[in-house]
N, C-alpha and C positions, 0 to 999 in steps of 0.2 A: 416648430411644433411637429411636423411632419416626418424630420428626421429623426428627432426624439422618440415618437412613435413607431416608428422603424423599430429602432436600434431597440425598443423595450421589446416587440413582438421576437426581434429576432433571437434576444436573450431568455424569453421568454418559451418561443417556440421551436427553434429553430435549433439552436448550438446544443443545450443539450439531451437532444434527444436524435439528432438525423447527424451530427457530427461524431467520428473518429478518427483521432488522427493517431500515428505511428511517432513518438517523440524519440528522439536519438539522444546519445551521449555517446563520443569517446573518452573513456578512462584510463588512467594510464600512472596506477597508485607509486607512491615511494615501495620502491622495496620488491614490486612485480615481481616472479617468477621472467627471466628469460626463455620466449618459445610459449607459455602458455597466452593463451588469447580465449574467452567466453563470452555468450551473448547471453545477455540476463535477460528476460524480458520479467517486467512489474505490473501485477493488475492489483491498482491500490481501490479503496473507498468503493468497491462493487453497488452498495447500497440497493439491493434487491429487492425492487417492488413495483406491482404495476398501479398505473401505465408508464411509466417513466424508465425502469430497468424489468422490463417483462422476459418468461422465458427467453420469446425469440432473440431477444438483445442480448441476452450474454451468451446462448449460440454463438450469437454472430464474433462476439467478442471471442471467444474461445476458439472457432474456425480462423481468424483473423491472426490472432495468436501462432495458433501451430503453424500457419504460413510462413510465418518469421521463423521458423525450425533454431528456436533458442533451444541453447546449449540446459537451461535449467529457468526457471517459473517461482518468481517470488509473489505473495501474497500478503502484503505489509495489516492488513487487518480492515472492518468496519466493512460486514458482510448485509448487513441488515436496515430495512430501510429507513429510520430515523428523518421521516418527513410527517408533517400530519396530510400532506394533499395525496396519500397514497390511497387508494379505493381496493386495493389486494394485495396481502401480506403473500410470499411465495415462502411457504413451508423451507429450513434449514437444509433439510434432507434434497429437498429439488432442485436448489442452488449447488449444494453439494455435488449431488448427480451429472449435472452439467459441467462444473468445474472440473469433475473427474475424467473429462474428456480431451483438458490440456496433455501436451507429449513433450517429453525434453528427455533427454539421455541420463543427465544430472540430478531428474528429478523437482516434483512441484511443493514449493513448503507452504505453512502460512503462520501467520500469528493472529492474536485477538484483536480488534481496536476497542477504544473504548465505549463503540455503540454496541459492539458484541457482548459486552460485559451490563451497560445499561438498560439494554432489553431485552436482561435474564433476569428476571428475578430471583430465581432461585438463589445463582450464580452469587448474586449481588447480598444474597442474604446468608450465605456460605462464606463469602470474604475472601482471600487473600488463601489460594491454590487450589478453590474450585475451580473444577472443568467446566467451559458454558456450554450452551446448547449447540452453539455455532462447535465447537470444538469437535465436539463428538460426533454432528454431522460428517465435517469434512475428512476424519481419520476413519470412521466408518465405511469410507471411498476409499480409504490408501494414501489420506493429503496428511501428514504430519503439520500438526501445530505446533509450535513450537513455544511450550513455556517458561524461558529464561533457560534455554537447554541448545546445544549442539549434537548437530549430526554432521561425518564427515558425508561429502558430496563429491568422489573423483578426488581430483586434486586439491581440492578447496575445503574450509569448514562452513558449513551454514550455523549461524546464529539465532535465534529468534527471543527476542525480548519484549515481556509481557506488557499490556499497556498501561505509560503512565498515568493516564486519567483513567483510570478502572473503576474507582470509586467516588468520580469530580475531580475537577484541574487543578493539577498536582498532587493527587492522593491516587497512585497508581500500586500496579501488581509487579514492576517490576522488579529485578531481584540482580542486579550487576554483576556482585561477587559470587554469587551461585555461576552463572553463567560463567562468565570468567576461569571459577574452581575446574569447568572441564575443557579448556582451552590445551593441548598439548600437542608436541610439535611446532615445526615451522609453517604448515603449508597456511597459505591467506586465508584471512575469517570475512566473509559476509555475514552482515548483519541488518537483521531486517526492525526496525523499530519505528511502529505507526505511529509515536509524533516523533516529529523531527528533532527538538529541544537537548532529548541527549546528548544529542551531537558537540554540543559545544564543550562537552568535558568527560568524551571517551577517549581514552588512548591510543596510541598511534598502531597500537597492535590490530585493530582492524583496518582492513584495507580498504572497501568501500560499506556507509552505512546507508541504508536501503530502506524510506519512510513514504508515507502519506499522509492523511489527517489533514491538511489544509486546506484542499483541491486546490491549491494553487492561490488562494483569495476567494476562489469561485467569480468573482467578477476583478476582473484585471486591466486598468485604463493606463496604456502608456507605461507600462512595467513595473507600475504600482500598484496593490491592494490595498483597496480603504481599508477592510477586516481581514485579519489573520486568526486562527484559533492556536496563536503562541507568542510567549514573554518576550520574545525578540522579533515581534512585526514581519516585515520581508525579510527580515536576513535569512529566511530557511523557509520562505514562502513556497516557492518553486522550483525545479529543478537543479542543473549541475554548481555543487556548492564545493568550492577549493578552499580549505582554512589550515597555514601550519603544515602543509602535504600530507594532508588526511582530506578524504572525498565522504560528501553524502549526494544522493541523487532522492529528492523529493519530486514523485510523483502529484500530478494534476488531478488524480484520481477518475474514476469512470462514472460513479453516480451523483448525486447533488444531496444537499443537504439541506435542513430549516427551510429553504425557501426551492423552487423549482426552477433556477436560472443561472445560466451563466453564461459568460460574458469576457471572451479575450481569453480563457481557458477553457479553450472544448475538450470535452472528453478524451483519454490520450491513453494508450499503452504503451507504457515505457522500454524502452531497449536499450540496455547499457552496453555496449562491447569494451569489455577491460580486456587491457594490454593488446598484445597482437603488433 
């Protein structure tokens, strides 16, 4: 009974809210560039609100970040707090503000998830290629969102693909062949898509795809999640996923969700080093 009580206080208290850790990946795609080497870092599920992701925490997250002096800053989507135990909503614009304080050479993108798009009404009442609030927050800084569109980044293409649950699971904004339509060139496409599911039937033309949306299970016992928020369970639960020599790196995510615990996935900012 004792230890049980532990382990709930510590999931409870403890992991995620006093934990961060630094998750790695070496990648190393079919097809690489010889001589090029990047360090991606991913800050997936920010989920911003207090007491749980207040100012000072994504400070810190953001300070923590530029430590790691990545090469370029992916922002897989779900800016917003989507818990009801939140007691202060922190305004778009001041998550913004703070985000805008990331530094990469390559540049910081982001895309929507689908609590970005849930907790716009507006958005959600406009349909399918409104801007949300979250959007315009973060471009209003200099953060490019990216709606089923490419920007070249250096050497690389960045992606961002809108999210599939935009309007409930499976009835999404995003737009494939749009995206695709400005694919040109050979250099490598990163692709960032908050949930992970695409994955199973995009083309080998991208090099690595870049998600969050599950935080990993949010509670993870022995390398398994009871709950997944995707049609394929753990297979694209959490991090470095090899299929067919195509790569996704699914993030742990940094905020929580529904409930205020986790457990065996502490909070994590991801860093990919492809090729090299």
């Amino acid at each position: 009974m004792a230890a049980g009580g532990g382990l709930a206080a510590y999931g409870f208290g403890v992991e995620p809210f006093m934990r961060l850790v630094v998750r790695r990946h070496a990648i190393h795609p079919a097809g690489w560039p010889s001589g090029l080497s990047l360090r991606v870092a991913m800050l997936s599920d920010l989920h911003a609100g207090a007491p749980f992701m207040d100012e000072a925490r994504i400070e810190h997250i953001v300070e923590r970040t530029n430590a790691l002096a990545p090469d370029m800053v992916l922002m897989p989507g779900d800016f917003g707090p989507s818990c009801r135990f939140v007691t202060r909503v922190i305004p778009h614009s001041d998550v913004a503000r703070r985000l805008a304080g990331l530094r990469a050479p390559l540049g910081v993108y982001a895309v929507n998830g689908n609590h970005d798009w849930w907790e716009d009404r507006n958005a959600m009442r406009q349909g399918r290629g409104a801007v949300t609030a979250l959007a315009r927050a973060l471009e209003a800084e200099g953060i490019p969102v990216l709606r089923n569109q490419v920007m070249r980044a250096g050497p690389v293409l960045v992606g961002g693909l809108d999210s599939q649950w935009a309007f409930g699971a499976d009835d999404g904004a995003e737009d494939l062949p749009r995206l695709f339509g400005q694919v040109t060139g050979d250099a490598p496409l990163l692709l960032m898509a908050h949930e992970p599911d695409i994955f199973a039937t995009l083309p080998g033309r991208v090099a690595v795809t870049f998600s969050g949306h599950t935080h990993g299970g949010q509670v993870r016992l022995f390398g398994w999640s009871p709950r997944t928020p995707s049609r394929y369970g753990n297979r694209y639960a959490w991090g470095h996923v090899r299929e067919q020599e195509r790569d996704l790196v699914v993030s742990g995510g940094l905020g929580i969700s529904t409930l205020p615990v986790r457990l065996g996935v502490p909070p994590e900012i991801t860093l990919a080093t492809i090729g090299g």
